[in-house]
N, C-alpha and C positions, 0 to 999 in steps of 0.2 A: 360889825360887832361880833357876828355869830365868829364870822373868821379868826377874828382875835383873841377869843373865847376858846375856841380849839385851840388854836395853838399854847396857850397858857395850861391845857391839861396834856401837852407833851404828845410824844409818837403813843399810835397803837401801838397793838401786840404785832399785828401782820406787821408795820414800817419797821420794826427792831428787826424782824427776823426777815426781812428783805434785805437791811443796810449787813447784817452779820451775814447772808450768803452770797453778796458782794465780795467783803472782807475776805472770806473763805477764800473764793473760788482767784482773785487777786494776789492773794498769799502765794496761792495750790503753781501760780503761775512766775510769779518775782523769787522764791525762795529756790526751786532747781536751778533756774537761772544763774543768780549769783552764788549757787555751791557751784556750779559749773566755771564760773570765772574763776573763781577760788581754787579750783583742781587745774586749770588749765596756767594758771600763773604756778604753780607748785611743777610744775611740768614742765616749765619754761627755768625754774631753779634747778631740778634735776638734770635739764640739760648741760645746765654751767656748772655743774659741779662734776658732771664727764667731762668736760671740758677739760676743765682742769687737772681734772686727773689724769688724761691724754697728754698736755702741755707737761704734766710731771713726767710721766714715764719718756716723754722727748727726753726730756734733761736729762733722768737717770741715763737711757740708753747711748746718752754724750759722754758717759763717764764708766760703762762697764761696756765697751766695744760694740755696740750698737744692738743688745740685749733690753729687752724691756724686765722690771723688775721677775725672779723666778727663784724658790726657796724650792729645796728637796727635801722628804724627811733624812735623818741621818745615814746615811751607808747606803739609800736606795733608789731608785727614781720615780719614788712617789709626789705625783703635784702636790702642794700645800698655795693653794691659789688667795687664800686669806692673809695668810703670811708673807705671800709674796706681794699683792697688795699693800702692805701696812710697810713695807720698805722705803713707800715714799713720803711716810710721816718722821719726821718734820722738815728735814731737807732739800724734800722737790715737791711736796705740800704744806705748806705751814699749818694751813687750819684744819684740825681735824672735822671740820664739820663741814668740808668739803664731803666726806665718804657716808653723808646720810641724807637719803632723799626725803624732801620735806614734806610728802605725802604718808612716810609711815611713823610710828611709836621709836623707829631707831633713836639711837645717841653714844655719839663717841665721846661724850665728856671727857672722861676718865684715859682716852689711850695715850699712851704714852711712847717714845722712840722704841725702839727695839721689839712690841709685845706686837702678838698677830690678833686679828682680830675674829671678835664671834659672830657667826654667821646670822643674819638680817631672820628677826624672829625667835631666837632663843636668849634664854634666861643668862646673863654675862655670869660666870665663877664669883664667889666671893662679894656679891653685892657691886662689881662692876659696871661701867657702861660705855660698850667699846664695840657694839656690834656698828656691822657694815652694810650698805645698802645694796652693797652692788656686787653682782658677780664680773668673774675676772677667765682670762686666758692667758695662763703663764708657762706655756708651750709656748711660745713667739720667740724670736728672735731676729737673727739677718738675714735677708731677702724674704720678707716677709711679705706681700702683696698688702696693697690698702684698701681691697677692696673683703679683707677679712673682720670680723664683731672683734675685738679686743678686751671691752667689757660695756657693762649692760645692765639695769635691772635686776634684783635678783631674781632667780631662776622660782617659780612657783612651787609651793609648798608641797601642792599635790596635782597632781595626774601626769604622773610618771608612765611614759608606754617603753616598750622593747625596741632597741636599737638594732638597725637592717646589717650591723656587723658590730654587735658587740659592744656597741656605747649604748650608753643608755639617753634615750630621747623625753620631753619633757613637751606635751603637746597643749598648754596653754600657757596663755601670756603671767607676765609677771603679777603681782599681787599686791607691788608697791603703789599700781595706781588701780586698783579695785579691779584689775582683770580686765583693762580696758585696754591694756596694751604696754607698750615698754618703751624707755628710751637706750640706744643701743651708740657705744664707740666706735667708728673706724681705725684699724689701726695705721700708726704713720703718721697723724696731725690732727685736729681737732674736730672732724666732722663728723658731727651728730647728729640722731636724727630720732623721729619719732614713729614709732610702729604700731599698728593693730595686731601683727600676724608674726607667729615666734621664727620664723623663718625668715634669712639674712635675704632681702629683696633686688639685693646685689648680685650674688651668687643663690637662685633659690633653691638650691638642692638638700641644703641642710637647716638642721634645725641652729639655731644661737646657743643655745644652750648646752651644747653636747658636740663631741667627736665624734664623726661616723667609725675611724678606727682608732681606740683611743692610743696605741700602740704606733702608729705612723699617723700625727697629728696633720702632717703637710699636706697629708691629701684632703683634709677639709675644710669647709669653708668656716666653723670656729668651734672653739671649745672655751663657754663660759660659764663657767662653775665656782659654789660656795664651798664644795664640799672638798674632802682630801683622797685619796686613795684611788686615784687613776695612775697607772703606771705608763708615763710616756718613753715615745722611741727615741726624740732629738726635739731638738727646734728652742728648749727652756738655757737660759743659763743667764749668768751675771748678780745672780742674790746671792749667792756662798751660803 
C-alpha cells in the first residue's frame, strides 16, 4: 500500500530533473547527428547538379567545336565566367535549379535564357533571383586534360591570399557547405567529387579556385571563379 500511495503522489523533484537530463544529454547527441545526414544528403544533390552541369557543357561543346560554354566582355578578353555559365540555360540545362546548391539561401527562380547570372551571396538587381552556386573555368577549350576543376563550389567569400604569379589564390574551402569543404567538376565528363582541401588532389599544385598565370591559363591546373575581370591569354571561346 505505502508503494501505491507513492506512486499516486507522482515523481519527485530529483526523478523530474534526472528523466530531463537524460532528455538533454539524448537530444545533445540525435540532433548533430541527423543535421549531419541532412548536410551529407544536400551534398550528395550538389554533386548531381555538377553533374549536370558537366553533361551540359558536353553537349554545348558538340555544337561550338569542342569549346565548353566562354563569354568575353565586348572588345576584350576579359572572363565573364557567370555569363558564360548561364549559356547552358535552357538548352543543355533545362532546370535552372540545377545551378544552386541545396546547402545555401541561392535561387535561380527568376533566370531566364540569355541573362548572366549573380554571383552565389549577393543581392540579385531589381528584386531578382538568379544567383549561382557554383564557380566556373571558362578558359577551357580543345585539348584540355581531365584531369583539370572545370567548375566547383563557389569560391569563399573571404580569405583571399596573394597569388605566386599574379593570380590571385583563395586559401579556404568553399562556404556553400559551412567551410567544410567543396564539391569540385572534372573537365571532359561527369566525375565528381568531394573535397576537404581547395587544392585540385589531382594535379596538387594549385589552388581550384584561381590561375597561377591568369594570362597563359594552360599552364594550370584551374581557374574557377564567380567573378569577371581576369584577362585570359587563349584556351576560352564558343559563347560569342
Amino acid at each position: 500500500m505505502a508503494r501505491l500511495r507513492r506512486w499516486r503522489q507522482g515523481f519527485t523533484l530529483i526523478e523530474l530533473l534526472v528523466v530531463i537530463a537524460i532528455i538533454a544529454i539524448l537530444a545533445s547527441m540525435v540532433i548533430p547527428s541527423a543535421l549531419g545526414v541532412r548536410e551529407r544528403a544536400r551534398r550528395v544533390k550538389c554533386m548531381n547538379n555538377l553533374r549536370e552541369i558537366g553533361k551540359g557543357c558536353t553537349m554545348y561543346s558538340g555544337d561550338f567545336n569542342d569549346y565548353y560554354p566562354s563569354i568575353r566582355s565586348p572588345g576584350t578578353t576579359t572572363s565573364r565566367p557567370l555569363a558564360s555559365l548561364a549559356l547552358l540555360f535552357d538548352q543543355y540545362v533545362s532546370s535552372n535549379k540545377i545551378f544552386v546548391c541545396p546547402s545555401t539561401s541561392d535561387s535561380c527562380n527568376d533566370l531566364q535564357p540569355g541573362q548572366s547570372f549573380t554571383a552565389h551571396g549577393e543581392t540579385p538587381a531589381s528584386g531578382e533571383r538568379r544567383q549561382c552556386s557554383y564557380g566556373y573555368d571558362d578558359t577551357r577549350g580543345v585539348n584540355t586534360k581531365g584531369d583539370i576543376v572545370i567548375a566547383a563550389d563557389a569560391p569563399p567569400t573571404s580569405g583571399a591570399t596573394g597569388g605566386t604569379t599574379g593570380g590571385t589564390a583563395t586559401s579556404k574551402n568553399s562556404d556553400n557547405h559551412f567551410n567544410e569543404g567543396q564539391n569540385v567538376l572534372m573537365y571532359g565528363g561527369d566525375t565528381v567529387f568531394w573535397t576537404t582541401n581547395t587544392k585540385n588532389p589531382m594535379r596538387d599544385t594549385d589552388d581550384i579556385y584561381t590561375a597561377t598565370d591568369p594570362n597563359n591559363p594552360g599552364i594550370s591546373d584551374s581557374y574557377v571563379s564567380q567573378g569577371a575581370g581576369t584577362t585570359v591569354g587563349g584556351g576560352g571561346g564558343g559563347g560569342g
